[in-house]
C-alpha positions, -999 to 999 in steps of 0.1 A, spaced: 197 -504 -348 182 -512 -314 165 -480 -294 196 -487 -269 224 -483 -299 193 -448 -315 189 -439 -274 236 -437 -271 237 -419 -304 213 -392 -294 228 -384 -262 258 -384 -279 248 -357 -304 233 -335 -281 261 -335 -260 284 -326 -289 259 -297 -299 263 -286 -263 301 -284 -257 299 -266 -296 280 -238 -276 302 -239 -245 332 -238 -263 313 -206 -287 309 -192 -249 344 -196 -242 359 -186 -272 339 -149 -266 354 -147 -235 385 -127 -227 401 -155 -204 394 -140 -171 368 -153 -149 344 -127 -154 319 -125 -182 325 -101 -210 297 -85 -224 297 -103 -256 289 -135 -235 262 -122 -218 243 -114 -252 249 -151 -263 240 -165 -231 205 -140 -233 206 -149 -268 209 -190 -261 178 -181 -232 151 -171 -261 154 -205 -275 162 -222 -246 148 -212 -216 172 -205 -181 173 -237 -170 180 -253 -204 204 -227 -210 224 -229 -172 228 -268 -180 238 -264 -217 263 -239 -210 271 -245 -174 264 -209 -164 249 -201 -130 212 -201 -134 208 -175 -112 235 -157 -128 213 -159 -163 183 -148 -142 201 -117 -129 210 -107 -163 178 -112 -175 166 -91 -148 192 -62 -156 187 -64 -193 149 -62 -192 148 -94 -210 111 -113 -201 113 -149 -197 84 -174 -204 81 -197 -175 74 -230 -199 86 -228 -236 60 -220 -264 50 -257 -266 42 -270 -237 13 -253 -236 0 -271 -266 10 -304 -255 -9 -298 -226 -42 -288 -240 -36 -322 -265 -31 -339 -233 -62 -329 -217 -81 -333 -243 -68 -372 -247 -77 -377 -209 -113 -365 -215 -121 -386 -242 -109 -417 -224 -127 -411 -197 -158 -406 -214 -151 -444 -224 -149 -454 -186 -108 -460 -196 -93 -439 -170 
């Protein structure tokens, strides 16, 4: 398979993962426009593993509407998920030792 053909089927998998958890929103729902309370758990739920912004796109909920829950509910948000801060320290430390080789 090419990385074209890999690159199609990936997106294509995600995005059936992420109408699986829109339609799991939906089906928690009551109908009506308004959000029950059983969605807003799975949508702070979804925001542990996701993040907001993640989250907003996935499930095509407000992000500001997700924030003001979060807000509400107490719930404390990271501002970067638990591993970018380890990618960037291995980034870092990449840079340096290139540039200690003049390769910059």
């Amino acid at each position: 398979m090419s990385k074209a053909v890999n690159r199609l089927a990936i997106l294509a998998l995600s995005e059936e993962c992420n109408e699986n958890a829109r339609s799991e929103l939906t089906f928690l729902g009551d109908g009506k426009r308004i959000y029950t309370e059983r969605q807003r758990e799975y949508v702070l739920s979804q925001v542990d593993f996701s993040g907001v912004r993640a989250t907003s796109r996935i499930l095509k909920v407000p992000r500001r509407t997700i924030q003001r829950w979060c807000r509400k509910y107490g719930k404390r948000v990271r501002r970067c998920p638990y591993w970018v801060y380890e990618w960037a320290e291995r980034r870092r430390k990449r840079r340096e030792f290139w540039e200690r080789r003049g390769c910059s």
